[in-house]
C-alpha positions in Angstrom: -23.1 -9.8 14.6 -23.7 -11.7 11.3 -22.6 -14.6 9.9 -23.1 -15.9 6.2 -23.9 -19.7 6.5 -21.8 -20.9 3.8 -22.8 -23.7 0.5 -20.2 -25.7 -1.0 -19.8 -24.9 -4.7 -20.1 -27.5 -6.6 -18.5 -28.3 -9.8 -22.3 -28.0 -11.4 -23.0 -24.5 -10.2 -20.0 -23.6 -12.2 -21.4 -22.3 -15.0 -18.0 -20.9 -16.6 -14.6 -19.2 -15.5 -11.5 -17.7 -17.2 -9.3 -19.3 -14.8 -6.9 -21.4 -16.3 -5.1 -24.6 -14.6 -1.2 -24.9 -14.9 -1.3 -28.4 -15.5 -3.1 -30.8 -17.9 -6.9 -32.8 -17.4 -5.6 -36.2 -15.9 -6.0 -38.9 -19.6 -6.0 -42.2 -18.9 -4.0 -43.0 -22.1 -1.0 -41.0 -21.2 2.0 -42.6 -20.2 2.4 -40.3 -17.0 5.8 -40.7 -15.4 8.0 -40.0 -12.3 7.1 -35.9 -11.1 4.6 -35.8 -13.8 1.3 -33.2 -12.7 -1.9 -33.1 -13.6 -5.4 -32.1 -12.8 -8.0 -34.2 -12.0 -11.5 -33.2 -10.3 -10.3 -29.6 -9.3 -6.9 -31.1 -7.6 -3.1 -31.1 -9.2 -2.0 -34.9 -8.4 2.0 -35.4 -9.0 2.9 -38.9 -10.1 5.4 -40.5 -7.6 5.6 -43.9 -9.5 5.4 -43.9 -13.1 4.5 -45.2 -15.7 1.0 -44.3 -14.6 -0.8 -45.2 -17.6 -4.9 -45.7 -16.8 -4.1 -45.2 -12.8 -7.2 -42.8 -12.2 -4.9 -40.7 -9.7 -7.9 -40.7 -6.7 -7.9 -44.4 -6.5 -4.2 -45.4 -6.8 -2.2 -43.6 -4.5 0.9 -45.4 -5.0 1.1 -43.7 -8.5 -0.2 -40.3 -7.3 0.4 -38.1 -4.7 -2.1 -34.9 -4.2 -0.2 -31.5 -4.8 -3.5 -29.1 -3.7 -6.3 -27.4 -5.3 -5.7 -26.7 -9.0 -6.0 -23.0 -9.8 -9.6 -22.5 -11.3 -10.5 -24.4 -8.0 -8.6 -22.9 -5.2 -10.6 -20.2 -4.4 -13.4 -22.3 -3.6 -11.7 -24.4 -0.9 -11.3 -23.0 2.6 -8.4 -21.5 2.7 -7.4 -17.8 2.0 -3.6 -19.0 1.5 -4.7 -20.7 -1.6 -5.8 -18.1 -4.6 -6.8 -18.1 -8.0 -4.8 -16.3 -9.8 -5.1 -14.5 -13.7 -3.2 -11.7 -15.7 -5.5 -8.9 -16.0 -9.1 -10.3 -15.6 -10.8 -13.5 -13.9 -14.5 -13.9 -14.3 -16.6 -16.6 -12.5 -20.1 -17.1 -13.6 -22.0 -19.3 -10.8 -25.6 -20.5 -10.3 -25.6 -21.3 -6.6 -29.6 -21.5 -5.9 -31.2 -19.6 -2.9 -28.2 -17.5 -1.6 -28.6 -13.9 -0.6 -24.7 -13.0 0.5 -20.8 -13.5 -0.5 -17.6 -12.7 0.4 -14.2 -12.4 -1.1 -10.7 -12.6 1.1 -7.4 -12.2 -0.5 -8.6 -10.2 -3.6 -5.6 -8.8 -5.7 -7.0 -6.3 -8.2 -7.9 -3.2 -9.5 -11.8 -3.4 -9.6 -14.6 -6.0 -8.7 -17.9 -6.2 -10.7 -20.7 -8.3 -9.0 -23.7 -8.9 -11.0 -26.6 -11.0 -10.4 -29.2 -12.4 -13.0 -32.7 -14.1 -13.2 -31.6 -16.5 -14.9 -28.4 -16.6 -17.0 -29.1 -14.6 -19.7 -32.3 -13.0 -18.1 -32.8 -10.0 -15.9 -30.6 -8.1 -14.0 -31.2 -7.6 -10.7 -28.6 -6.4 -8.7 -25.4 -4.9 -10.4 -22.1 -3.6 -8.2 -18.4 -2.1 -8.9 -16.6 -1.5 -6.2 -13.1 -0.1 -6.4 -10.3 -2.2 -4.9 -8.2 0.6 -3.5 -8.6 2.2 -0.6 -7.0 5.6 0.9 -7.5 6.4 4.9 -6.5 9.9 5.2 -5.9 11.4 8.5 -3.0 14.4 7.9 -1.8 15.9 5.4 1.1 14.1 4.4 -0.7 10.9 3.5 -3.1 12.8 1.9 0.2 14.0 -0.4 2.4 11.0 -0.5 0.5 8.0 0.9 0.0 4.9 -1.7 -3.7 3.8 -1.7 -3.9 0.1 -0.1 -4.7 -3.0 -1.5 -8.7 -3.9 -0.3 -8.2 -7.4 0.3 -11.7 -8.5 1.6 -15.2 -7.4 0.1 -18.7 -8.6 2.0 -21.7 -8.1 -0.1 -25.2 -8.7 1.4 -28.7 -8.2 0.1 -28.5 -10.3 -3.3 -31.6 -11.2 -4.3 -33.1 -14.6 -4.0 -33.6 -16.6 -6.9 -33.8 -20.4 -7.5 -32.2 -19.3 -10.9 -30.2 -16.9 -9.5 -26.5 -16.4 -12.0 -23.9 -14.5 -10.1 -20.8 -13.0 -12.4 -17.9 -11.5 -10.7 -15.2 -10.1 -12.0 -12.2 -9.1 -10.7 -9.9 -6.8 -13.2 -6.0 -5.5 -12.7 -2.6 -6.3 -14.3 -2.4 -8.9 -12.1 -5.4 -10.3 -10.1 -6.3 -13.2 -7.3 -9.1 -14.2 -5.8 -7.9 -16.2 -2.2 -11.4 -17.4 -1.3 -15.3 -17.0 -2.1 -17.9 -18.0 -0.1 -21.6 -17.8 -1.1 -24.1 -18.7 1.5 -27.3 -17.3 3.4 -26.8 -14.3 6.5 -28.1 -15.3 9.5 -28.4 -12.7 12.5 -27.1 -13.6 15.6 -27.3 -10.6 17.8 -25.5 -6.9 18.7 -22.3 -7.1 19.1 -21.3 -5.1 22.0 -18.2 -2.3 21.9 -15.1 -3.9 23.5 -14.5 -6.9 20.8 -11.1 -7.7 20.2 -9.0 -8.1 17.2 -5.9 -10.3 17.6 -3.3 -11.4 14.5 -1.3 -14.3 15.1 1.8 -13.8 13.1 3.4 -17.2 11.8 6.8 -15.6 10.2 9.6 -17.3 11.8 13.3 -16.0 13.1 15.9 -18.5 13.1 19.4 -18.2 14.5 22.1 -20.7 13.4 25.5 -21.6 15.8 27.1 -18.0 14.7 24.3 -15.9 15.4 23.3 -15.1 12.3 19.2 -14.5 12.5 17.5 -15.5 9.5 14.0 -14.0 8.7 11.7 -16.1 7.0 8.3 -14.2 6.4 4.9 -16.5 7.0 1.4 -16.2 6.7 -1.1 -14.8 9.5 -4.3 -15.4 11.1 -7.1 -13.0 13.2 -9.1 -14.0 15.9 -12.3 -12.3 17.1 -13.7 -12.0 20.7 -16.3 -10.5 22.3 -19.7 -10.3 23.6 -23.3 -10.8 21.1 -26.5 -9.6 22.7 -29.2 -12.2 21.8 -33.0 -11.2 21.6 -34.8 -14.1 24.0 -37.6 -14.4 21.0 -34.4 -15.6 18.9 -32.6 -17.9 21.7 -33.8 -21.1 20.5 -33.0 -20.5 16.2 -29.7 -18.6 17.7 -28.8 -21.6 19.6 -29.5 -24.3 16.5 -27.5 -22.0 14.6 -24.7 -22.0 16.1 -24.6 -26.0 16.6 -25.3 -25.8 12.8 -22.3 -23.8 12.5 -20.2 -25.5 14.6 -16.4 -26.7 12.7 -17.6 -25.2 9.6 -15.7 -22.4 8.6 -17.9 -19.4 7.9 -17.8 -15.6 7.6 -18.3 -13.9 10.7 -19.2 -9.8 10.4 -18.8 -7.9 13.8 -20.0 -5.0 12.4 -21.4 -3.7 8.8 -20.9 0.1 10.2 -18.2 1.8 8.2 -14.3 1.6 8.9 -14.8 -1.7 10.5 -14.1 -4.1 7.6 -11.3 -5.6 10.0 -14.1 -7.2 12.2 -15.1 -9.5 9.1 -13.1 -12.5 9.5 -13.2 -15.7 7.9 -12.9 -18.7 10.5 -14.6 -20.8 12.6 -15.6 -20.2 16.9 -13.6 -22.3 19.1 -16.2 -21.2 22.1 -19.3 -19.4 22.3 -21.3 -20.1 25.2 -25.0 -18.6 25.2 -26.2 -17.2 28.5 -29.9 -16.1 29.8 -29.0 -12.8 31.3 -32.7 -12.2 32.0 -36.3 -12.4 30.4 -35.4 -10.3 27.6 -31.7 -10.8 26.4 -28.7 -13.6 26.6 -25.1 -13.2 25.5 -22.9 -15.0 23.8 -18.9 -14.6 24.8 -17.8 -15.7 21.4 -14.2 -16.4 20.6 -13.4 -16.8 16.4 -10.3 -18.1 14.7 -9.7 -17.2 11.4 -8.4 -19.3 8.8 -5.3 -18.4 6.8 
């Protein structure tokens, strides 16, 4: 098991983005009135008393109320649930410092092209397209008639490491959303062992009124991830830290990089994992991971 130990991106290490907000930069002159939006550090703010003239909506929250993360800006909060989206490309040039590893959940899109520069103009050292699409074929008829599925999550590892490190990524399609990036180091925690346990929590609702008529209402859902990590002894003590490190923070969690497994990549953070010293040479960790929607 892996895990990438996630950096919050910072308005700086945006270099530049195609993503474009919905709603106007908050203006101090403007005359903002009742159910009036606009964006200001990253967040759509809705006025709920107007007129809001020169009421800087993060200090005066009887003039504003906050709506959620503006569009360029969503997919750097922590939720999956809230994309950025675009009509046929969104590219995101970022200069995050000493990072080796990202991920991408809820990707809409035809193609994704990672590239990584010394520099932001300067050398490229690591270059990757990956097709969004995906086919499993087990029978003939899906080889025949089966649509090719939507590849919703991408983990890639092994960037270099740069203090000047410039990332681009773009994702290309009629229409395309990225739900959530995270850039971070990987840290190694251990083997996972065969027996883990993917569960999805589904949050759709049924409702039935006082004539029986059932009313579906479709919702998001979340995974959860549980199993048992062999530790090496030599790594109990940096394991250990890690995890206390890690602990609340939402993360990227990879059972598995071996083929067919992208499932056991979740996004989430561990409600439990208790480290046990089995013997001189190994301990284990019974981890239990919720996933964030």
């Amino acid at each position: 098991m892996k895990v990438i130990k996630p950096i919050v991106i910072t308005p700086a290490m945006i270099v530049s983005s195609t993503a474009v907000n919905a709603d106007a930069d908050y203006n101090p002159a403007t005359g903002y009135a009742l159910n009036d939006k606009c964006t200001y550090v990253g967040v759509i703010w809705e006025c709920i008393q107007g007129p809001a003239t020169g009421k800087q909506p993060d200090t005066n929250p009887l003039y504003w109320s906050k709506q959620g993360p503006a569009n360029a800006s969503a997919l750097f909060d922590d939720k999956i649930s809230t994309p950025t989206t675009g009509s046929g490309s969104l590219t995101f040039v970022l200069k995050p410092g000493y990072v080796n590893s990202l991920a991408l959940f809820g990707l809409v899109g035809d193609v994704l092209t990672v590239t990584a520069r010394n520099g932001v103009a300067g050398e490229i050292l690591y270059s990757k397209t990956q097709k969004l699409y995906t086919r499993i074929v087990t029978r003939l008829y899906e080889y025949l008639y089966e649509r090719p599925a939507q590849l919703r999550e991408v983990v890639l590892t092994g960037l270099p490491t740069r203090k000047d490190l410039h990332i681009t990524l773009t994702v290309t399609g009629s229409a395309v959303s990225i739900g959530m990036l995270s850039v971070g180091s990987l840290v190694v925690i251990g083997t996972a062992l065969y027996g883990m346990t993917l569960d999805l929590t589904d949050y759709s609702l049924n409702t039935t009124d006082k004539n029986g008529v059932t009313t579906f209402k479709k919702g998001l859902f979340s995974k959860r991830l549980s199993g048992i990590v062999v530790v090496n002894n030599a790594l109990f003590t940096r394991v250990s830290r890690d995890l206390e490190a890690l602990s609340g923070i939402p993360c990227v969690w990879i059972g598995t990089d071996k083929n067919g497994y992208t499932p056991l990549t979740i996004f989430g953070s561990f409600r439990n994992a208790p480290l046990t010293l089995e013997n001189y040479a190994t301990s284990t960790i019974n981890f239990d991971i919720e996933g964030r929607t």
